[in-house]
C-alpha positions in Angstrom: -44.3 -75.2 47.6 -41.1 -77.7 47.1 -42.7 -79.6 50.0 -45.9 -79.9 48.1 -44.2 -81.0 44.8 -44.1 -84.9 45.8 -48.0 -84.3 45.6 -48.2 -83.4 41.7 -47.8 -87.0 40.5 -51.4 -87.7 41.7 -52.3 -85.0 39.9 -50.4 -85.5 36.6 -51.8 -88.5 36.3 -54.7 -87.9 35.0 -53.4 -85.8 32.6 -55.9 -86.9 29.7 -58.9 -85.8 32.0 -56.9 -82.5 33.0 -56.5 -82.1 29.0 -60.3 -82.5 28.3 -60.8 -79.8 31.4 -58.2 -77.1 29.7 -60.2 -77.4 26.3 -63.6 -77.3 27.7 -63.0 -74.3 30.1 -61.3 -72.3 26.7 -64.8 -73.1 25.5 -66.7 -71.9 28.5 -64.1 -68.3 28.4 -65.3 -68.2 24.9 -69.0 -68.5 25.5 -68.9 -66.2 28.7 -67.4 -63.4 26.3 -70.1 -63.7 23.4 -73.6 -64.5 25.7 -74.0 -60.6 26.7 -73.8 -59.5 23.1 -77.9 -60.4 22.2 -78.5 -57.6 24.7 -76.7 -55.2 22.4 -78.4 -56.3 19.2 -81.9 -56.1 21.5 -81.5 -52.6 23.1 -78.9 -50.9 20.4 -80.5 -52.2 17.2 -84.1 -53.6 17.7 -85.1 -50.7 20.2 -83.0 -47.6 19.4 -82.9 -48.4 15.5 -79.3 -48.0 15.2 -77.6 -49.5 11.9 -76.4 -53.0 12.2 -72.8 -54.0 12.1 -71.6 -54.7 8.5 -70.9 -58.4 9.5 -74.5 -59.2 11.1 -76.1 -57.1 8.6 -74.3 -59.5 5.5 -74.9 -62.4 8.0 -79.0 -61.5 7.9 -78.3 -61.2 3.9 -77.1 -64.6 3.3 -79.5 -66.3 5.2 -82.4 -64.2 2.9 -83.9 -63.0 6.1 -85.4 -59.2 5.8 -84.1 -56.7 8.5 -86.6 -56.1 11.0 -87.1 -54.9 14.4 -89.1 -58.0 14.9 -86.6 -60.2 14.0 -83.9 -58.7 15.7 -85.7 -59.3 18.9 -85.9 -62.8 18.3 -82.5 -63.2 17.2 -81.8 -61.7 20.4 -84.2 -64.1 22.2 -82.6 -67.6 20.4 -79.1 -66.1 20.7 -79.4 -65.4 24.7 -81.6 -69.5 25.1 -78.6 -70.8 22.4 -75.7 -69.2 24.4 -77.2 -70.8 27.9 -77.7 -74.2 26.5 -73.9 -74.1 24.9 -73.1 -72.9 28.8 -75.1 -75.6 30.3 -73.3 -78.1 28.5 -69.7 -77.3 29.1 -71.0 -76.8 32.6 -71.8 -80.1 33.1 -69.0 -81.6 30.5 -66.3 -80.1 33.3 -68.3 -80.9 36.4 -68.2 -84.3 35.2 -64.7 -84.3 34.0 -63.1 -82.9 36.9 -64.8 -85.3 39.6 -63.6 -88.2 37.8 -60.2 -86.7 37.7 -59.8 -85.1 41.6 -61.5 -88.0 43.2 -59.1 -90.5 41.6 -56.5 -88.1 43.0 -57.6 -88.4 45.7 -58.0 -92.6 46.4 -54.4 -92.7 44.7 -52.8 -90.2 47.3 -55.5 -92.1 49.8 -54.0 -95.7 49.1 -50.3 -94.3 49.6 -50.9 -93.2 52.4 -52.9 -96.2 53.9 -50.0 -98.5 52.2 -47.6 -96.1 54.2 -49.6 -95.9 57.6 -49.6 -100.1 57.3 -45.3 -99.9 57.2 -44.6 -97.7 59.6 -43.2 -99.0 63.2 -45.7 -100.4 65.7 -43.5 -97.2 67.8 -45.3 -94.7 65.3 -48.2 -96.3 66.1 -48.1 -96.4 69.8 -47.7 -92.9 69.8 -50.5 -91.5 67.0 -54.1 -92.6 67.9 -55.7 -94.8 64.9 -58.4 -91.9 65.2 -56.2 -89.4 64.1 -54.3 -92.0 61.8 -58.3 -92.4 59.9 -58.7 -88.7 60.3 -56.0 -88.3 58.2 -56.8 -90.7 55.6 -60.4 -90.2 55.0 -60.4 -86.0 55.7 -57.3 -84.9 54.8 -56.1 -87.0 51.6 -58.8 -84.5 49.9 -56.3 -82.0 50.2 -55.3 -82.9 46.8 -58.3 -82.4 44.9 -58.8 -79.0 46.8 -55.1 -78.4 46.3 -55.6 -79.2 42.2 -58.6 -77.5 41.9 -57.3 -73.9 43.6 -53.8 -74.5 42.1 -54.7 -75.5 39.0 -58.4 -75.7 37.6 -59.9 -72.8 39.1 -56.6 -71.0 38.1 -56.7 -71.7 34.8 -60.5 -71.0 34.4 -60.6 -67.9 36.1 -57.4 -66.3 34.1 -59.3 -67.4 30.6 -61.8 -65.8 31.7 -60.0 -62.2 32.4 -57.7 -62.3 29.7 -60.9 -63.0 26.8 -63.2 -60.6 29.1 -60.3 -58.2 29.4 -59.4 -57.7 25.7 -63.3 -57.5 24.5 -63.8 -55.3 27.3 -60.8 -53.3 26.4 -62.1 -53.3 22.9 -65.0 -51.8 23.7 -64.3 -49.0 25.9 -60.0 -48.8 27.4 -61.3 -46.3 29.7 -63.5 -48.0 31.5 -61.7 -51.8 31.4 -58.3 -50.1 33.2 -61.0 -48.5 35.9 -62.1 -52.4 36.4 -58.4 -53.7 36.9 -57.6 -50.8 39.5 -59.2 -52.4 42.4 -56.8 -55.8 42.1 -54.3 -54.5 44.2 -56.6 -54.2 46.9 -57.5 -57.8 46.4 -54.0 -58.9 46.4 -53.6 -57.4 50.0 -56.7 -58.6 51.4 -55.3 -62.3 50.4 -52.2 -61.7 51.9 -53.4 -60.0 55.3 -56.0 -63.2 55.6 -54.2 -66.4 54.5 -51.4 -67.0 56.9 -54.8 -66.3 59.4 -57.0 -69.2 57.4 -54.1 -71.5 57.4 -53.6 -71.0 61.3 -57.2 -71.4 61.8 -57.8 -74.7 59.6 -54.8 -76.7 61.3 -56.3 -75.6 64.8 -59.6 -76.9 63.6 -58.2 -80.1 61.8 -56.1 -81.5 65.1 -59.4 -80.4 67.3 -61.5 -83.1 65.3 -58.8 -85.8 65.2 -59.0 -85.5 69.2 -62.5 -86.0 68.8 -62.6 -88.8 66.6 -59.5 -90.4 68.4 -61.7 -90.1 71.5 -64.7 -91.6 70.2 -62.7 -94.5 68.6 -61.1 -95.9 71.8 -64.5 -95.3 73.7 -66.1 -97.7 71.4 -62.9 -99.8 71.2 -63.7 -100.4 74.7 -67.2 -100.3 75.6 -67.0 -103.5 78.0 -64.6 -101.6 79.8 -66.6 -98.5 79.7 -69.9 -100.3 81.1 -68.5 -102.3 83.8 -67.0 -99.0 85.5 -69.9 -96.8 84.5 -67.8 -94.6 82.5 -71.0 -93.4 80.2 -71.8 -90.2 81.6 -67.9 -89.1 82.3 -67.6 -90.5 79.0 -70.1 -87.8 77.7 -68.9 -85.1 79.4 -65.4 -85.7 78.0 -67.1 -86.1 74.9 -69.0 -82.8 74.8 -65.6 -80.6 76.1 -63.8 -81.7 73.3 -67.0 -81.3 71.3 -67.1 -77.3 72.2 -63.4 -77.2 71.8 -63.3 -78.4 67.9 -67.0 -75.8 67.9 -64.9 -73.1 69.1 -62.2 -73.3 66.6 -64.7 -73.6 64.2 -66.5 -71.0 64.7 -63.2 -68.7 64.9 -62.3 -70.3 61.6 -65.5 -69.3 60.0 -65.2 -65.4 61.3 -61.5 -65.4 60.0 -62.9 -66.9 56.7 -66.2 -64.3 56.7 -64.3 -61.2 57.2 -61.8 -62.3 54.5 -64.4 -62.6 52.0 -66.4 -59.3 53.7 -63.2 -57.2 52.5 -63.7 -58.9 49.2 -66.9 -58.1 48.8 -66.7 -54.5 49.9 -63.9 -53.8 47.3 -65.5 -55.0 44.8 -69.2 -53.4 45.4 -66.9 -50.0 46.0 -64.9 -50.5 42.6 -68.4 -51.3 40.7 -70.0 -48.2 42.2 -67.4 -46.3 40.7 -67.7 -48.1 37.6 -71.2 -48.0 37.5 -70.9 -43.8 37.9 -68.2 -43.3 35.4 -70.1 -45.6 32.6 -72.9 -43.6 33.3 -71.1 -40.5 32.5 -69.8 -41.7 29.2 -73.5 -43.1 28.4 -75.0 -39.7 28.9 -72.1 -37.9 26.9 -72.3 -40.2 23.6 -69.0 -41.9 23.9 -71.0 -45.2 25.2 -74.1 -46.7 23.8 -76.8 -47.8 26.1 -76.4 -51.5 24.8 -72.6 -51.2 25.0 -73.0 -50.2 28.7 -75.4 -53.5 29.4 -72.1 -55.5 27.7 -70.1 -54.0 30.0 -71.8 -54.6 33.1 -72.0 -57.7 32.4 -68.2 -58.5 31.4 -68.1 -56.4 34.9 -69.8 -59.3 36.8 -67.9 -62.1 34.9 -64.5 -60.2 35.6 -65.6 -60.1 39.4 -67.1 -63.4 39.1 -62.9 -64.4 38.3 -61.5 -62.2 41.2 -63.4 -63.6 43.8 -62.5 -67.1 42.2 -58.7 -66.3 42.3 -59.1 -64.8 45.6 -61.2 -67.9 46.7 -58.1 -69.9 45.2 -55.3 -67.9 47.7 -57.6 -68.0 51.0 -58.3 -72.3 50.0 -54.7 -73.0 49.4 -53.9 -71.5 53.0 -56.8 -73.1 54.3 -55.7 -76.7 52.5 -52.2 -75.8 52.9 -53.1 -77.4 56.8 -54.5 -80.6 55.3 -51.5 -80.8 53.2 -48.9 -80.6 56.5 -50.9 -83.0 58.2 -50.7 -85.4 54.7 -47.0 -84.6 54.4 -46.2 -85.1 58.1 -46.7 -89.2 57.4 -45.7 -89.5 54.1 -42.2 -87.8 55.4 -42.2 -89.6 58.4 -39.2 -92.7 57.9 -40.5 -96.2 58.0 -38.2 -97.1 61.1 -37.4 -100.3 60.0 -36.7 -101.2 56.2 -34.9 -103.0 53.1 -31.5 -101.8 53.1 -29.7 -101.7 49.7 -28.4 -104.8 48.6 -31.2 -106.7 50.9 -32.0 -109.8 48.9 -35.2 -112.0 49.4 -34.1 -116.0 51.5 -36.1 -118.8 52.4 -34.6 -121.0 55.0 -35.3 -124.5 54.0 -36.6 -127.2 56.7 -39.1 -126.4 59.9 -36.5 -124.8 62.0 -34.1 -122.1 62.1 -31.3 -121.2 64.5 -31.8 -118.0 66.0 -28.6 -116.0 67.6 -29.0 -112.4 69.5 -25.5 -110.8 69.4 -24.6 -108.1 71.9 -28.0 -106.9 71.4 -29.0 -103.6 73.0 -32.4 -101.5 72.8 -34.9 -99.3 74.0 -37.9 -97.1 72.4 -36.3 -93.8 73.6 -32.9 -92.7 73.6 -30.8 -92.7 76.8 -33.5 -95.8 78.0 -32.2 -99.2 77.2 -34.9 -101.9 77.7 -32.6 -104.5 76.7 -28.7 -104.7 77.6 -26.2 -106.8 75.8 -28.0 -109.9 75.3 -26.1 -112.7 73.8 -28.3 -115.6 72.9 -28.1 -118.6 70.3 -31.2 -121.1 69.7 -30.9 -124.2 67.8 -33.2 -125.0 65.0 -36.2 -126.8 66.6 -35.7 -125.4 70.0 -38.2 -124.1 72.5 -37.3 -121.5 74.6 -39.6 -120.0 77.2 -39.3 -116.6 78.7 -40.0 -115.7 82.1 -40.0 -112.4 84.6 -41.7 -109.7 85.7 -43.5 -107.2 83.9 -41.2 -105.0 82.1 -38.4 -107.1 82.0 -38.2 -106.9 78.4 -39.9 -110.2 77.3 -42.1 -108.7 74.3 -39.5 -106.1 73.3 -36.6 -109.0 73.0 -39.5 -111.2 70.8 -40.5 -108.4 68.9 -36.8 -107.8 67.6 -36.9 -111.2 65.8 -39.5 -109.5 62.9 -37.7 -106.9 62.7 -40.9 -105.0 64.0 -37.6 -102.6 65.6 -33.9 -102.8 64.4 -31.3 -102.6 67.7 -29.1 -100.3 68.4 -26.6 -102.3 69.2 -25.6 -105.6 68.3 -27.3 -107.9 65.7 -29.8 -111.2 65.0 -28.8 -113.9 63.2 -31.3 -116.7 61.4 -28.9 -119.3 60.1 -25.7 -117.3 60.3 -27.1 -114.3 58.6 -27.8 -111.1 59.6 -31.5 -110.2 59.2 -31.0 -106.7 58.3 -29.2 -108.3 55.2 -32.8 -110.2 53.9 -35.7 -108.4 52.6 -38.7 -107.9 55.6 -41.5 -109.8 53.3 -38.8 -112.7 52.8 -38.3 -112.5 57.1 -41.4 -112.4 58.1 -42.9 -114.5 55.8 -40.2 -117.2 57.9 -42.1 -116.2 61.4 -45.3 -117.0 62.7 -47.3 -115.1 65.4 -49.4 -115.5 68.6 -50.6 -113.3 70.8 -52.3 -112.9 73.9 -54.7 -110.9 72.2 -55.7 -112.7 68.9 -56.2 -109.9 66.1 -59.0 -111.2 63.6 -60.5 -109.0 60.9 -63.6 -108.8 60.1 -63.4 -111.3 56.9 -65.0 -114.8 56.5 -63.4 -117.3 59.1 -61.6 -118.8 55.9 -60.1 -115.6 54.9 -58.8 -115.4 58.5 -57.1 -118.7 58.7 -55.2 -118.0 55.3 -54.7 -114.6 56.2 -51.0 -115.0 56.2 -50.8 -117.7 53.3 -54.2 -116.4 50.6 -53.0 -118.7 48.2 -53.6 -121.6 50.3 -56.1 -124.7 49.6 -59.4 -125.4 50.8 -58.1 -128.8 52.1 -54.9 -127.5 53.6 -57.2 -124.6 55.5 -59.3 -127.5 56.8 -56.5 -129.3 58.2 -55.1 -125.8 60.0 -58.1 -125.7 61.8 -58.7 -129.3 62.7 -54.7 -129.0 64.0 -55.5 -126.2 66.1 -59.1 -127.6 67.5 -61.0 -125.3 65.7 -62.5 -127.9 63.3 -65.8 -128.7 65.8 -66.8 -124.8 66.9 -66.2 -123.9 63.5 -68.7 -126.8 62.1 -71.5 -125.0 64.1 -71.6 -121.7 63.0 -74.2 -121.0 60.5 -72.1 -120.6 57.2 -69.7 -122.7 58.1 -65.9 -121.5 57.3 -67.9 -118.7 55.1 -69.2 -116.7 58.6 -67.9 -113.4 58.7 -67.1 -112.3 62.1 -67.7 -108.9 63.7 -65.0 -107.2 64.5 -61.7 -108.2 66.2 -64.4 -111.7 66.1 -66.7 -110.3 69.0 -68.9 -113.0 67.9 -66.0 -116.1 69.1 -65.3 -116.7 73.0 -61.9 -115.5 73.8 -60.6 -120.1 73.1 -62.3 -119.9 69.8 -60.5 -116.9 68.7 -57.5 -117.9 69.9 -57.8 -121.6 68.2 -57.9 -119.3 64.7 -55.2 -117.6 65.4 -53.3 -120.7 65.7 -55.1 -122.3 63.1 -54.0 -119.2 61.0 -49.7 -119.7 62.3 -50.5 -123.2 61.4 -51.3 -122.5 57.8 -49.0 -120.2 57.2 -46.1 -123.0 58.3 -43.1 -120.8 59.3 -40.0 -122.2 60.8 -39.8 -119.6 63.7 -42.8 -119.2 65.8 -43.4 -116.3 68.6 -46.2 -116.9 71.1 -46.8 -113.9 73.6 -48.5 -115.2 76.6 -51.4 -117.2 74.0 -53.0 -118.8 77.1 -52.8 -116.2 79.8 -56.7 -115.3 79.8 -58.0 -118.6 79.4 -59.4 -121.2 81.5 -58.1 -124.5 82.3 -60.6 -126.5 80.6 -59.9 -123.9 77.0 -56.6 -123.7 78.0 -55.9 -127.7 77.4 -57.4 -127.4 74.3 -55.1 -124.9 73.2 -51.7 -126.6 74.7 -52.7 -129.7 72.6 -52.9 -127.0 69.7 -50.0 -125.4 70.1 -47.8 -128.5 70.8 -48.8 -129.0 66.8 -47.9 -125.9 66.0 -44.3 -125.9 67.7 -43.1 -129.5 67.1 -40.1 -128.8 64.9 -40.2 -125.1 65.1 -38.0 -122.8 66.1 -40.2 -121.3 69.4 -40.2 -118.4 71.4 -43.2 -118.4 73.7 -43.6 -115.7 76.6 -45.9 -116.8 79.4 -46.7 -115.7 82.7 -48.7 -119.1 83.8 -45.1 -121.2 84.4 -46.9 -124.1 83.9 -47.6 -123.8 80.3 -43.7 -124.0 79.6 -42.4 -126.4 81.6 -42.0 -129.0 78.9 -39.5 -125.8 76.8 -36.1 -127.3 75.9 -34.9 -123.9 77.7 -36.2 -121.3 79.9 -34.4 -117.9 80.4 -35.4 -115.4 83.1 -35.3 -111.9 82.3 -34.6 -108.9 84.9 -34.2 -105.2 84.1 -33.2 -106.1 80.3 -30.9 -108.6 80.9 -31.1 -112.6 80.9 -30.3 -113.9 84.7 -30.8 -117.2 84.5 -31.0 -120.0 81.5 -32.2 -124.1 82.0 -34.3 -126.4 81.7 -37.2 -126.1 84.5 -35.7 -128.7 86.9 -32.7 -127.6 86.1 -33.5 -123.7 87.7 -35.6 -125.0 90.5 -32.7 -127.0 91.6 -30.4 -123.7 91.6 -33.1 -122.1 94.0 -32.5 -118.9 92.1 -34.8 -116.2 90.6 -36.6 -118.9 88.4 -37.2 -120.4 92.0 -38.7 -117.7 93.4 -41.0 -117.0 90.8 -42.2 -120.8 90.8 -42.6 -120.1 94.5 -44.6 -116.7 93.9 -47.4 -118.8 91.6 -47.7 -121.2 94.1 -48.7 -119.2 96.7 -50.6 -117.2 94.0 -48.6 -114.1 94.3 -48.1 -111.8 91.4 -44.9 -111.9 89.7 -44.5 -108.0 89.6 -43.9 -108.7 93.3 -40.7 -110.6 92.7 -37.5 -108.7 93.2 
């Protein structure tokens, strides 16, 4: 439960709707005691004959009605429709009342969550499928309006409803109301024996449907990929084994569940049998009337109608108690990289920014450095181009810059300063991105383009894209800078994409720009189109730029080859080809048309 305490200020919050729910369910307590009593006026004092409470009888008086058996059948009659209608009413008043309140509990715990998922480190997300990351945030943030409901609404309903049941019931026969109350020990032990089972059950169930919908997600992430190697039917098979797994936890859930509510039931049908016999006993010596017994009965039903309500609430809270984990496990989980105390918010003035690694060291696992002591200063304005083989440690070294991952050793400096000292909206605000794979959502072209900068112009959006070559494909789409592309922009060629994504580092006019490997999948004829592009985007800027194509960065002001984490070699591209070295050998490699994985 301390655990679960972080999740009452959602529900707390709507404490004026959870007010209106506490008076209306004392209403509903109220009304559920009195609507069995026109039975007793029907069978005890229209039928039998027998003489009318002084308090109705002086009720009848002032209202100048005549006692009659006729009368007393109808005042039964409107009293039972009156009673149902009141019920109705506060029926509906609280269904109303309490879906407004647990559904905004749950879209508050729901954006937390979603604004949490959004800062957590692109490691956390390498390692938890965005399946199971929207599993979590469309099934599981509803643990909180299951949570409120069994912990507190249902709670505080059903007790209402025992203690004003219990003390008529009591009033009208102590006997028989302490017989009622004997079988809740029973209850208790049935809750216990079933709910560390249910909780078990519903977290097995839970992770088997994230599988699922993780599966399903990156199949239709990929369904190029999945056509051109005929992946369909082992697609479908895949498909249907997880299918019967999540089926058969399910199903294993629901017989835990059943036989939970099985021993329920059975207690209670045994304890009103017994109820049932020993009311008839009374009936038949005198100590009970007839109509008493119908009252009884039905405070019977009611007072069962709250155990299996607060038994319901024990067997849900185990069973939601999975959800809640699952809810916790991200909330809990640390940010990996944020403000530290005392971080304050800069903005470098001009276009460029010197950039310094010092004694840098880092990996994604501990014990396996990916990059080793590197020592590195760029001046403000400068390109610098980074070369090697795959793994080298290109994208991890870039990726540092952000502060996407803190090192573990060592530090970066923009201007002199430590970036762990400036706020991360402040530092990345001062960095533009490109990547190999351009990430559009699936807004208007316009809203892509000022994605980084909304507050931009129409006219300075306009002259992003003409910078970037987008102006002319742009003009031919039917709305214009209002078409909204499908997603990732399925609807743009691979160029077009990629000229709003520069269009979009354009806009946002940062001093330091990263480009991973932006013309790597493009032809030559796209590919000069986007050079052109970029030379806009760099000229002044500080510039990383990883490529693979070594002739997209032979113009850099410096190029540094990576091997194995470390930086081997540093020059300007005549400058490396003349010391015959790695760089060399890679030039060589392309030449020939050899991979560069194959260089040593």
């Amino acid at each position: 439960m301390n655990r679960y305490r972080r999740l009452l200020k959602y529900t707390f919050q709507q404490w004026p709707l959870l007010l209106i729910i506490l008076v209306l369910s004392i209403c509903a307590s109220a009304i559920a005691a009195l609507q069995p009593w026109p039975m007793k006026i029907l069978v005890d004092y229209a039928l039998d004959g027998a003489a009318l409470p002084e308090t109705l009888q002086s009720l009848l008086e002032a209202l100048t009605l005549q006692t009659s058996p006729a009368l007393l059948v109808l005042s039964a009659a409107l009293g039972s429709l009156g009673f149902y209608a009141l019920n109705s009413l506060v029926d509906v008043a609280l269904s109303w009342a309490w879906t407004a309140a647990g559904q905004n509990m749950v879209y508050g715990l729901a954006a937390d969550l979603f604004r949490h998922l959004q800062r957590l480190s692109l490691l956390f997300h390498t390692r938890h499928g965005v399946g199971d990351s929207l599993s979590r945030l469309s099934g599981d943030t509803w643990c909180i309006y299951t949570a409120t409901n069994q912990l507190l609404v249902s709670p505080m309903k059903n007790v209402l409803t025992l203690v004003v049941v219990t003390a008529v019931a009591w009033h009208l026969d102590r006997q028989l109301a302490l017989l009622s109350l004997a079988m809740a020990p029973l209850l208790g032990w049935s809750a216990l024996f079933f709910g560390r089972r249910l909780k078990i059950r519903t977290r097995n169930n839970r992770e088997a449907e994230s599988r699922l919908l993780s599966f399903v997600h990156q199949t239709m992430s990929a369904i190029p990929v999945v056509q051109a190697f005929t992946a369909e039917r082992r697609n479908g098979r895949r498909f249907r084994e997880l299918a019967t797994s999540a089926v058969g936890l399910s199903q294993r859930g629901i017989l835990v569940k059943n036989s939970f509510e099985f021993a329920n039931e059975f207690i209670l049908t045994v304890g009103t049998a017994i109820v049932l016999f020993a009311a008839g006993k009374r009936v038949l010596s005198g100590a009970l009337t007839l109509g008493s017994l119908l009252i009884f009965l039905a405070y019977l039903r009611s007072l069962q109608g709250a155990c299996r309500g607060l038994l319901g609430i024990y067997g849900g809270v185990r069973s939601v108690s999975a959800n809640i984990d699952r809810v916790l496990e991200i909330l809990e989980t640390q940010e990996g990289v944020w403000d530290l105390p005392g971080a304050r918010a800069v903005v470098w003035p001009g276009r460029g920014v010197a950039v310094a690694f010092d004694g840098v060291t880092f990996g994604y696992e501990a014990g396996r450095p990916i990059l080793q002591e590197i020592t590195l200063a760029v001046r403000p304005g400068e390109t610098v181009a980074l070369v090697g083989a795959t793994g080298a440690g290109k994208s991890t070294l870039v990726s540092l810059i952000p502060r996407f991952f803190d090192p573990w050793e060592g530090r970066i400096l923009f201007n002199g300063l430590d970036i762990r000292e400036v706020t991360l909206s402040s530092l990345r605000s001062q960095v533009s991105l490109v990547l190999q794979e351009p990430f559009l959502l699936p807004l208007s072209i316009a809203e892509n383009i000022a994605y980084g900068r909304p507050g931009a112009s129409r006219e300075e959006m306009v002259a992003a894209a003409r910078a970037a070559n987008a102006e002319e494909f742009i003009g031919r789409l039917p709305q214009g800078y209002e078409t909204v592309l499908g997603e990732r922009g399925a609807s743009l060629s691979g160029g077009e994409r990629q000229r709003l994504s520069i269009a979009r580092a354009l806009l946002k006019d940062a001093p330091v720009v990263l480009l991973d490997e932006p013309t790597s999948s493009l032809d030559a004829g796209t590919e000069a189109l986007l050079l052109e592009a970029l030379e806009r985007l760099m000229e002044g800027r500080t510039t990383f730029i990883i490529a693979h194509r070594l002739s997209t960065i032979r113009g850099a002001d410096r190029i540094l080859v990576m091997d194995r984490g470390r930086i081997v070699e540093s020059g300007t591209h005549e400058e490396l080809l003349a010391a015959r070295g790695a760089y060399f050998r890679l030039d060589a490699c392309q030449a020939a048309k050899k991979p560069l994985e194959l260089v040593a």
